[in-house]
C-alpha positions as CSV (number, residue, x, y, z in Angstrom):
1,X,8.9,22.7,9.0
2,X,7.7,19.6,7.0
3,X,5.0,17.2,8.6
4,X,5.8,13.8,9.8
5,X,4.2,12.2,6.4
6,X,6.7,14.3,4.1
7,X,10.0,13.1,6.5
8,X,8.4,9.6,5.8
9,X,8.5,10.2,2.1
10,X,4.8,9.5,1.5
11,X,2.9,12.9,1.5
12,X,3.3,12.7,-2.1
13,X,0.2,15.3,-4.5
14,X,-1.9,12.2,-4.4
15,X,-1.7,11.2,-0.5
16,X,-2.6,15.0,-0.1
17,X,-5.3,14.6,-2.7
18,X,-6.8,11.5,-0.2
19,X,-6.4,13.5,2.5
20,X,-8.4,16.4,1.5
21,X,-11.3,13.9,0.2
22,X,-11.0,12.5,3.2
23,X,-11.4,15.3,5.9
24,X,-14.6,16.3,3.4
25,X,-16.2,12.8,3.7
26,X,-16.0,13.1,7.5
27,X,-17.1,16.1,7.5
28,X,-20.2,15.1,5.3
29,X,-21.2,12.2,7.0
30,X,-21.0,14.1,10.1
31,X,-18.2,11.5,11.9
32,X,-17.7,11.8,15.5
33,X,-14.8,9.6,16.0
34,X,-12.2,7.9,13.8
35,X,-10.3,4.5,14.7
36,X,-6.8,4.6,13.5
37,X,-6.1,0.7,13.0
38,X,-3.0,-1.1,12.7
39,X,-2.4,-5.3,12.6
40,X,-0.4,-6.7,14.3
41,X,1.9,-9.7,14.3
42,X,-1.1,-11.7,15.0
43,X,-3.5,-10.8,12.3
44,X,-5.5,-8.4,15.3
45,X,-6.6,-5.0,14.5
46,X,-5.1,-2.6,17.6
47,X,-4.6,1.5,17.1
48,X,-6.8,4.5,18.8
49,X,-9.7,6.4,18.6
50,X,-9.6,10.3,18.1
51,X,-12.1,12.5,17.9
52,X,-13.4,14.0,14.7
53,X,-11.3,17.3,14.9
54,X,-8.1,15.8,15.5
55,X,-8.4,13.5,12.5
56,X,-6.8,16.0,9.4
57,X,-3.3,16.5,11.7
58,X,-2.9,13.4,13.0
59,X,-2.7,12.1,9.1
60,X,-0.2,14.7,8.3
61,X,1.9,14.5,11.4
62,X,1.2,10.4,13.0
63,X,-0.3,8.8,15.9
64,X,1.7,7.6,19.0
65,X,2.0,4.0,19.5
66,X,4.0,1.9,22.2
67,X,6.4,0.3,20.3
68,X,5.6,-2.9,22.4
69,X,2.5,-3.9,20.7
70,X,5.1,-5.1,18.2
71,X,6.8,-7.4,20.3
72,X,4.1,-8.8,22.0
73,X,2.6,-12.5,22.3
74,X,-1.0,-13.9,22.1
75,X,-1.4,-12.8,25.5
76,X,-0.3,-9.5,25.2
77,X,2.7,-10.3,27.0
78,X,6.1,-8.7,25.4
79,X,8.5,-11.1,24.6
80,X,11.7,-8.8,25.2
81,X,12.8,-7.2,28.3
82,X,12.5,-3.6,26.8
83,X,13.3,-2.1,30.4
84,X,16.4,-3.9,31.0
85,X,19.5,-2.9,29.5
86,X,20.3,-4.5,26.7
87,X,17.1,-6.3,26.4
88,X,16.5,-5.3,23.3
89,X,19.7,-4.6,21.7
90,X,19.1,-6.5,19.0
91,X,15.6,-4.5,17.7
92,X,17.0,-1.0,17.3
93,X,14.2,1.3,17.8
94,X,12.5,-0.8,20.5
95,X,14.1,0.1,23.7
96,X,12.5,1.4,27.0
97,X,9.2,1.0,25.0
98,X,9.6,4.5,23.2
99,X,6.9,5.3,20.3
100,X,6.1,4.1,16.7
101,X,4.4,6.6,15.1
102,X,1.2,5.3,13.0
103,X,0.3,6.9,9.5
104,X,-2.9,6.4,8.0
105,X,-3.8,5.7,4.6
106,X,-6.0,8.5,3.7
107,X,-7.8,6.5,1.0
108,X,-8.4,3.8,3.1
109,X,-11.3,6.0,4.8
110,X,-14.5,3.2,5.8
111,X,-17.8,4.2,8.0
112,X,-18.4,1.3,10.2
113,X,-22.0,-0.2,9.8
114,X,-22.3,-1.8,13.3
115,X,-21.6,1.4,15.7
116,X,-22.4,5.1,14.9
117,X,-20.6,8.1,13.4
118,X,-17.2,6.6,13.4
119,X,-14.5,6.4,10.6
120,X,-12.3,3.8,10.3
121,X,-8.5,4.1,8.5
122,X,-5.7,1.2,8.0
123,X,-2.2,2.6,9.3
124,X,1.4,1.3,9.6
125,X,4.1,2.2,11.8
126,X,7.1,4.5,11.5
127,X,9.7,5.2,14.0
128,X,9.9,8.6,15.0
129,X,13.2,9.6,12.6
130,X,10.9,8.7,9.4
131,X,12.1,5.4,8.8
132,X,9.7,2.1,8.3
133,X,9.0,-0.4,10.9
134,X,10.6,-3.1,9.0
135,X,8.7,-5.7,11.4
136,X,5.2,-4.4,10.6
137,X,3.8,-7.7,8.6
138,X,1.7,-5.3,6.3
139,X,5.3,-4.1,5.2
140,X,6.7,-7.6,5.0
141,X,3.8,-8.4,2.5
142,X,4.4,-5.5,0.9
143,X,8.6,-6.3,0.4
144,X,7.0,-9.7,-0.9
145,X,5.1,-7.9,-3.5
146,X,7.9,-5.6,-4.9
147,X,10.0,-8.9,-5.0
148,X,7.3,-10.5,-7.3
149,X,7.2,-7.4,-9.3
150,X,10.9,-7.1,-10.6
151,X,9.9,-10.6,-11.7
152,X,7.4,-9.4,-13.5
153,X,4.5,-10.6,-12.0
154,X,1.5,-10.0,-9.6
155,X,-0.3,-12.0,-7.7
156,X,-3.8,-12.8,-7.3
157,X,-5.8,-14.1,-4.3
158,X,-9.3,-15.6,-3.2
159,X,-10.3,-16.2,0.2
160,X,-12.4,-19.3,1.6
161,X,-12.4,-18.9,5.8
162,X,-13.9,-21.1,7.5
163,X,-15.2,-20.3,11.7
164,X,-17.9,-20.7,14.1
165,X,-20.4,-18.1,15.1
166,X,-21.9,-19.0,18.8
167,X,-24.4,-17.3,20.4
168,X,-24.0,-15.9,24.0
169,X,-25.9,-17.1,26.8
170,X,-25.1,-15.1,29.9
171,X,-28.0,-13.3,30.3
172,X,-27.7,-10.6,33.2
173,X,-24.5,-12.3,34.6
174,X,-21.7,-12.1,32.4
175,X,-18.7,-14.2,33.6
176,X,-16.3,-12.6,30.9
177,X,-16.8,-9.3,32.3
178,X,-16.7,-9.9,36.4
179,X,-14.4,-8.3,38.0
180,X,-13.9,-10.8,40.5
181,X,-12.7,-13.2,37.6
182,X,-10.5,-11.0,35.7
183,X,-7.1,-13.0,34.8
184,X,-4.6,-12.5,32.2
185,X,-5.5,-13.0,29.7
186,X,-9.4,-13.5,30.7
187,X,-12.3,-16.1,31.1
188,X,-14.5,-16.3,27.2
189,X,-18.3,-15.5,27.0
190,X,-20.4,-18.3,27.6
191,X,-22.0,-20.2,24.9
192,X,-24.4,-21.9,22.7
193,X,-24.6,-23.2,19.1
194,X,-26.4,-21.7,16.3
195,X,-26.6,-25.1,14.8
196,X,-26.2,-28.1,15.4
197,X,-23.7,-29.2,12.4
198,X,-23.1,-32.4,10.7
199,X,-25.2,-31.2,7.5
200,X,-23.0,-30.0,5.4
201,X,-24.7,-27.2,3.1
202,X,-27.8,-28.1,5.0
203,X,-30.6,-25.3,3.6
204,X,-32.3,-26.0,7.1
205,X,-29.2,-25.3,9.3
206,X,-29.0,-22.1,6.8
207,X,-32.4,-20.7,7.8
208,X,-31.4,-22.0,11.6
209,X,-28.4,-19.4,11.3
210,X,-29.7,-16.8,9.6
211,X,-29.7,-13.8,12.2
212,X,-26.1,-14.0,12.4
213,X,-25.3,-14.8,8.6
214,X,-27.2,-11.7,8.2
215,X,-25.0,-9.8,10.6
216,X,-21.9,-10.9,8.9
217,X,-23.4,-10.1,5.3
218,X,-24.5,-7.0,6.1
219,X,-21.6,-5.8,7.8
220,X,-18.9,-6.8,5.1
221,X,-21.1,-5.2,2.1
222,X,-21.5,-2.3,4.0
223,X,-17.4,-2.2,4.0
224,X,-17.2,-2.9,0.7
225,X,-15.5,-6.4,0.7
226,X,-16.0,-8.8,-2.0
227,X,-18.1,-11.4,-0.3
228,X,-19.7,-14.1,-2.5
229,X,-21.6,-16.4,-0.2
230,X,-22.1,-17.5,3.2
231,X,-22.4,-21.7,3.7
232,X,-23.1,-23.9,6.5
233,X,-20.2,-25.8,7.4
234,X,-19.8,-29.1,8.3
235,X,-19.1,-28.9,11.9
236,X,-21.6,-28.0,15.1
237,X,-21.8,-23.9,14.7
238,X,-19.6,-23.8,11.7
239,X,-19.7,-21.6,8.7
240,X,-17.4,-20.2,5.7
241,X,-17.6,-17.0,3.8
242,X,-16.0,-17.1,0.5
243,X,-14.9,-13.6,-1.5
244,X,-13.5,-13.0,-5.1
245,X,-10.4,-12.8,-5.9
246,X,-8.4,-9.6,-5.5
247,X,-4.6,-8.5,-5.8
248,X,-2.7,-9.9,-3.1
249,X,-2.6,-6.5,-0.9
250,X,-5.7,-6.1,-1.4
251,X,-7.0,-9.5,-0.4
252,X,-4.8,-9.7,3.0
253,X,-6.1,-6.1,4.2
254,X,-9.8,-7.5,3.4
255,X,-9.1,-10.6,5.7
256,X,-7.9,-8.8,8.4
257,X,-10.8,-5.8,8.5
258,X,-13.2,-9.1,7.7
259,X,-12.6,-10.7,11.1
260,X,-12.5,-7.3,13.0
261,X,-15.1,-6.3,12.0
262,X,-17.7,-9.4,12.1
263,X,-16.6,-10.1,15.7
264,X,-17.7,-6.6,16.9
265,X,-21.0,-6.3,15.1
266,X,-21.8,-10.0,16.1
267,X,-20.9,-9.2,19.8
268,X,-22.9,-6.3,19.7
269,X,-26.0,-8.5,18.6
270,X,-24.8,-11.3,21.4
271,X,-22.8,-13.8,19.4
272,X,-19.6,-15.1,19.6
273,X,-17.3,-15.4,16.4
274,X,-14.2,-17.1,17.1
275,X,-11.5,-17.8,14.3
276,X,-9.9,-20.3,16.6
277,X,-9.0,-23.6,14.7
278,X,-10.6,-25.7,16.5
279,X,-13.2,-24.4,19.3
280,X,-12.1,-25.7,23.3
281,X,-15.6,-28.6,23.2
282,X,-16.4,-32.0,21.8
283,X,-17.2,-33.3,18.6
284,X,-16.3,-29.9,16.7
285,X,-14.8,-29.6,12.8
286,X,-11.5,-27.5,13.1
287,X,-11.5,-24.5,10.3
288,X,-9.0,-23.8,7.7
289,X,-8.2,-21.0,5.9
290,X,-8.2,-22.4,2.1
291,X,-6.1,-19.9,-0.3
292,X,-6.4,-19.5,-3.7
293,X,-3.8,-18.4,-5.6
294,X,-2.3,-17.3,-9.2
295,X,0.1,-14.4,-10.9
296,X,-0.8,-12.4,-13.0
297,X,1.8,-11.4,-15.9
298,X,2.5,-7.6,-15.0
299,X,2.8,-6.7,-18.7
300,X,-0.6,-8.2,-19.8
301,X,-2.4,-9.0,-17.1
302,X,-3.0,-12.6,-18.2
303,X,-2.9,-15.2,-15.7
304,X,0.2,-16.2,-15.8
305,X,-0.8,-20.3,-14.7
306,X,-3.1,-20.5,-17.5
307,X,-2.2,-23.0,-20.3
308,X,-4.0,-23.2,-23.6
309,X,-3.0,-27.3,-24.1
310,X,-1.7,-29.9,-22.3
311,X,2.4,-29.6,-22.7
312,X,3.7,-32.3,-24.9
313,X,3.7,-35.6,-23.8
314,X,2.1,-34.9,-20.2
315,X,-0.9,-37.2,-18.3
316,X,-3.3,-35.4,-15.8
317,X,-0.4,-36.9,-13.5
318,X,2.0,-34.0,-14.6
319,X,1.9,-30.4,-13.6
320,X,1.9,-28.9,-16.9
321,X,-1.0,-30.6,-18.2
322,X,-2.7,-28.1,-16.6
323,X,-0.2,-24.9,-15.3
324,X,2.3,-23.5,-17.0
325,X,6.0,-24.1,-17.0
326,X,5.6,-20.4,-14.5
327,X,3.0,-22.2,-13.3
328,X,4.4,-25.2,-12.3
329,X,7.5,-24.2,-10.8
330,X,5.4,-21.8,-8.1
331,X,4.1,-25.1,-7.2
332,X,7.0,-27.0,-7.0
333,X,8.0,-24.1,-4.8
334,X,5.1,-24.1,-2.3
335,X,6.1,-27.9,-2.0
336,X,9.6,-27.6,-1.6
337,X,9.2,-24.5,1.1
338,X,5.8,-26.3,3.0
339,X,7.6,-27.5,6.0
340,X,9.5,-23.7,6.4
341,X,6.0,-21.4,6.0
342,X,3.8,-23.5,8.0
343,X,4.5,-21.7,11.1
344,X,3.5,-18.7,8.8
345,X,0.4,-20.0,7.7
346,X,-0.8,-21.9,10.8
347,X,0.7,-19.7,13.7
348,X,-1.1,-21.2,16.8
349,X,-1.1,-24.0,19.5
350,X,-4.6,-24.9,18.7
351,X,-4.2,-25.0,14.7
352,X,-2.1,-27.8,14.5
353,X,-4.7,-30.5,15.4
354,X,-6.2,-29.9,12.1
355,X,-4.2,-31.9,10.0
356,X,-5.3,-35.1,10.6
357,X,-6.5,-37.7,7.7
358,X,-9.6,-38.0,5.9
359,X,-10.8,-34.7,7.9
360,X,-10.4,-32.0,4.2
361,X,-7.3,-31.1,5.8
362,X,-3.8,-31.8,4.8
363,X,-1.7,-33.8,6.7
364,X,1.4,-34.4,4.0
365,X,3.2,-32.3,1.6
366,X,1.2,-33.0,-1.9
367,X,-0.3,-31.6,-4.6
368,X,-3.4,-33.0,-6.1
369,X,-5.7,-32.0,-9.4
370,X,-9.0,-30.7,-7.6
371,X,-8.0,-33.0,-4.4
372,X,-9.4,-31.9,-0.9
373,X,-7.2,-33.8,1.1
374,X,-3.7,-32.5,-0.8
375,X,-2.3,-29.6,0.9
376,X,-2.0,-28.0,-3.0
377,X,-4.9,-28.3,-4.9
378,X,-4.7,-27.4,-9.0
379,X,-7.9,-26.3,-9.6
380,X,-9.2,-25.0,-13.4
381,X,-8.6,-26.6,-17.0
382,X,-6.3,-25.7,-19.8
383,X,-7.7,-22.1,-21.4
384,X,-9.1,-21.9,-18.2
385,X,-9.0,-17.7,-16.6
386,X,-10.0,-19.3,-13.0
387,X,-6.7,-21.9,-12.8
388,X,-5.3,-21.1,-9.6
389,X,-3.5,-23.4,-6.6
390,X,-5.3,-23.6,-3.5
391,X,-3.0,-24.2,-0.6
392,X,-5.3,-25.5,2.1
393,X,-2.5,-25.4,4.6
394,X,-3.6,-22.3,6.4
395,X,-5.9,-21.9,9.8
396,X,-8.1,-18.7,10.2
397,X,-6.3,-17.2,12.7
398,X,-3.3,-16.3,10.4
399,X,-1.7,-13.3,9.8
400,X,-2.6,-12.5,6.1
401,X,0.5,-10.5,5.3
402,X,2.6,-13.1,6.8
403,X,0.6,-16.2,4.7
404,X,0.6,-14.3,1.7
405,X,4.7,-13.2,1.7
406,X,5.2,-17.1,2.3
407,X,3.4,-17.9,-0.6
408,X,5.3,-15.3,-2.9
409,X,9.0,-15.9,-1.3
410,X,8.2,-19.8,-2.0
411,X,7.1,-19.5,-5.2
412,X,9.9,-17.0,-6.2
413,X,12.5,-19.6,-5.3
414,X,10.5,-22.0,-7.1
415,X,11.0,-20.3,-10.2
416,X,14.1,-19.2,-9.8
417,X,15.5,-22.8,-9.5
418,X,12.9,-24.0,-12.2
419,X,12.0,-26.7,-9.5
420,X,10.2,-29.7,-11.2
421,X,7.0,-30.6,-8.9
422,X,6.6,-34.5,-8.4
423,X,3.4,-36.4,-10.0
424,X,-0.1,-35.4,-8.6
425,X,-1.6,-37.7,-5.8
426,X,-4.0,-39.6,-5.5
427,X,-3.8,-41.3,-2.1
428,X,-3.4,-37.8,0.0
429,X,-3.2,-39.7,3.4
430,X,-0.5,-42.0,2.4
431,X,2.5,-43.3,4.4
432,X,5.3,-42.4,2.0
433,X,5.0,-38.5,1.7
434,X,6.8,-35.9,3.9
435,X,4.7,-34.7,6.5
436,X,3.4,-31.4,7.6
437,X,5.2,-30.1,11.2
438,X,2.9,-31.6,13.9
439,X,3.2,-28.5,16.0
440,X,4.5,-24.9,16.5
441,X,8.0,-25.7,18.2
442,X,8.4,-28.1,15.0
443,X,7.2,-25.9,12.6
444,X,9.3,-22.9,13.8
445,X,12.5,-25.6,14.2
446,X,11.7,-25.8,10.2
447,X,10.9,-22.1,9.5
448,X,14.8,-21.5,11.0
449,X,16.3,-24.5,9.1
450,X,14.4,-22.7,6.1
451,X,17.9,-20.6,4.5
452,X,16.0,-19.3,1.5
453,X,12.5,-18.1,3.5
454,X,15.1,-17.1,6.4
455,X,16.5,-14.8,3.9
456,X,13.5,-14.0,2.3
457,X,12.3,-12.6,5.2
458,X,15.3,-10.8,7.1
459,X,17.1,-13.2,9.8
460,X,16.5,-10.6,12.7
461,X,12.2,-10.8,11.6
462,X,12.1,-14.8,12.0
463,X,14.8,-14.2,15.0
464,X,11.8,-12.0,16.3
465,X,8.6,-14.2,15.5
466,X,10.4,-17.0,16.7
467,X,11.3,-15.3,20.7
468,X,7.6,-14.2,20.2
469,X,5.7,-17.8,19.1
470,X,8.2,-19.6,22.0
471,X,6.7,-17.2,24.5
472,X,3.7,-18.6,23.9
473,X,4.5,-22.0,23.6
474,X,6.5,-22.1,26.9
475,X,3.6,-20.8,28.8
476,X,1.0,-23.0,27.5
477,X,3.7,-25.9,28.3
478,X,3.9,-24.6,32.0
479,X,0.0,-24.1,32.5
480,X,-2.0,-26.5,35.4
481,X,-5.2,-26.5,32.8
482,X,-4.0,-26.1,29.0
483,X,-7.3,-26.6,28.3
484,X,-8.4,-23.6,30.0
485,X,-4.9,-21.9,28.7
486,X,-7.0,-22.1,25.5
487,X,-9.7,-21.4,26.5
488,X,-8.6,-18.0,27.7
489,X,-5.9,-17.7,24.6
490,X,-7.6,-18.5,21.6
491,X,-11.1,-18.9,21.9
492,X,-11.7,-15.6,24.1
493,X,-9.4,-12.9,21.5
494,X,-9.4,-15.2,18.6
């Protein structure tokens, strides 16, 4: 009888290979237990923990998984009436709550620095006949990327993230953890700044937030992601980490495992890292999620934005005095979709008071050469390997796979149209320019009238996000306190 891997298609000589290298390394190291993670529509880590033994079958035959935690809000509410008949006719494969099955990656095998003798592997989901969850974003991202390729590119991606590190202050009486205060979802830890912000860079504020700059440094080394450097933000507690860039896949499972994983060691040591746009108390900085972006040409592996002159004729107003004519219609692209992905690249409540003016946010739907305050920002010189477009549309609480895919399905149709982009700005927080949606129900209203990303996509997957991302806005619209909504939303799981 084959194993659950072979009716998926996937236990190919090389997955076995993995495999094998795998169940040696945990053997070697002496592992006790081994998280099997998946992400969910929410950029959060979720999956179970099994003990050493049970590791080598469960790769080969899957991992039961309520097929729920796929149609679930911010909350952890499900957004379908799975129990009801017909409540979920529309998402074959989800009714009564059955099982998705999760297969790891053998190869994606990590110790975890911050807790001992326990493995770590990335999974996605399968329904129990062998076919893909189509609705697992890692697979969406992964559709994106296959797209791209029979274009004959790849895609290439750096990540800036900006959040806030807090340090707890309950003491011996933890409020987050009383029983007689549990709600759904539940009160956050109490807090207190590790600096006090408004020093941008500030060398002092760096040495004042050391311990837990440390934490974070330490722990993403140790996992083997790409970190460059850790900076003091501008705002009260703030900070950004900034990697190299990767390939696209590569980059998105980096981000998610990055904010896992520096929220658990940092708890462990008593802080709080949030990657909520903008922290629930006065006078804070919200955080963005900048993303820099170029293809790569699959055949050479040049970058594919670089150009060697100024095109004919062209003033640093123009597009292709410094991109490509590839180059420029991605851009023209990201433009022409901005209104459509937002919802994809700032999915929450909370993110959408970020884009206000003069604040290095966007606010309108520009492009500027090395501008902070355009949403795209051209960054490098002709004969330039680094040039690259930086949307800085996204908050840190996105879904990576889902950001990313946005990116690619815009800039695909961007191309494929040979879409002209418009003369860079340089008045960013101007009347005149179309504006950014100024919140989620407006930004999934544009996502639906969106016919090429709606396609992109699959209809039934933004029919999905859509029931999923109104749940959540209809309860925060019906709360006494939306403050305190989220509070308990955002800033507690975030």
């Amino acid at each position: 009888m084959s194993s659950f891997a072979a009716q998926c298609g996937v236990h190919d000589a090389a997955r076995q290979a993995a495999q094998a290298h795998a169940v040696r390394r945990i053997r070697a190291s002496g592992l006790e237990l081994v998280r099997f993670a998946w992400c969910d529509l929410h950029g959060m880590l979720r999956g179970k923990t099994l003990v050493a033994s049970a590791v080598e079958q469960a790769m080969t035959d899957g991992v039961g998984m309520v097929s729920t935690l796929l149609l679930k809000d911010t909350a952890d509410r499900t957004a379908y009436k799975v129990f009801e008949a017909g409540g979920a006719a529309e998402l074959p494969g989800f009714e009564f709550g059955g099982n998705v099955m999760l297969l790891a990656d053998p190869s994606s095998l990590k110790e975890l620095p911050w807790t001992e003798k326990t493995g770590w592997l990335q999974c996605q989901p399968w329904f129990p006949d062998g076919s893909p969850v189509a609705f697992d974003t890692r697979r969406v991202l992964q559709s994106a990327l296959a797209k791209l390729a029979e274009a004959g590119y790849g895609m290439k991606c750096g990540l800036e993230i900006e959040f806030h590190i807090y340090r707890i202050t309950e003491g011996g009486h933890t409020p987050q953890l009383d029983p007689e205060l549990a709600a759904w979802p539940g009160l956050p830890p109490n807090v207190s700044m590790i600096h006090p912000g408004y020093h941008l860079l500030s060398e002092q504020w760096f040495d004042m937030a050391e311990e837990p700059l440390r934490i974070v440094q330490q722990t993403v080394q140790a996992l083997g992601l790409p970190l460059l450097s850790l900076e003091i933000e501008l705002g009260p507690s703030q900070v950004e980490a900034v990697f190299d860039a990767t390939d696209a896949l590569t980059a998105a499972d980096n981000m998610v495992l990055f904010r896992s994983a520096v929220k658990q060691a940092l708890r462990r040591a008593g802080y709080h890292a949030t990657f909520m746009c903008r922290p629930p108390f006065p006078n804070i900085m919200s955080s963005g999620w900048h993303l820099h972006q170029s293809l790569v040409d699959l055949k050479t592996g040049a970058n594919a934005f670089k150009r060697q002159s100024p095109a004919a004729g062209t003033t640093p107003e123009d597009a292709q005095y410094t991109l490509t004519e590839t180059g420029e219609h991605y851009l023209a692209g990201l433009l022409a979709h901005a209104r459509g992905m937002t919802v994809l690249c700032t999915p929450t409540i909370n993110g959408f008071g970020r884009f206000r003016p003069n604040a290095l946010a966007p606010q309108s739907i520009l492009w500027g050469r090395d501008n902070r305050g355009a949403m795209l920002r051209v960054v490098g010189q002709c004969n330039d390997n680094g040039t690259r477009i930086e949307n800085r549309i996204g908050e840190p609480a996105a879904n990576p796979y889902l950001y990313l895919a946005s990116q690619i399905h815009a800039g695909l149709d961007g191309m494929a149209r040979r879409l002209k982009a418009p003369p860079a700005t340089d008045a960013p927080y101007g009347d005149a320019a179309e504006k950014i949606p100024t919140s989620l129900g407006e930004a999934l209203q544009a996502l639906q009238g969106d016919t090429a990303l709606v396609e992109a996509f699959g209809s039934a997957f933004v029919a999905c996000l859509t029931r999923i991302k109104q749940a959540e806005i209809t309860r925060h619209a019906e709360a006494d306190d939306q403050d305190d909504w989220q509070k308990r939303e955002y800033f507690s799981r975030i």
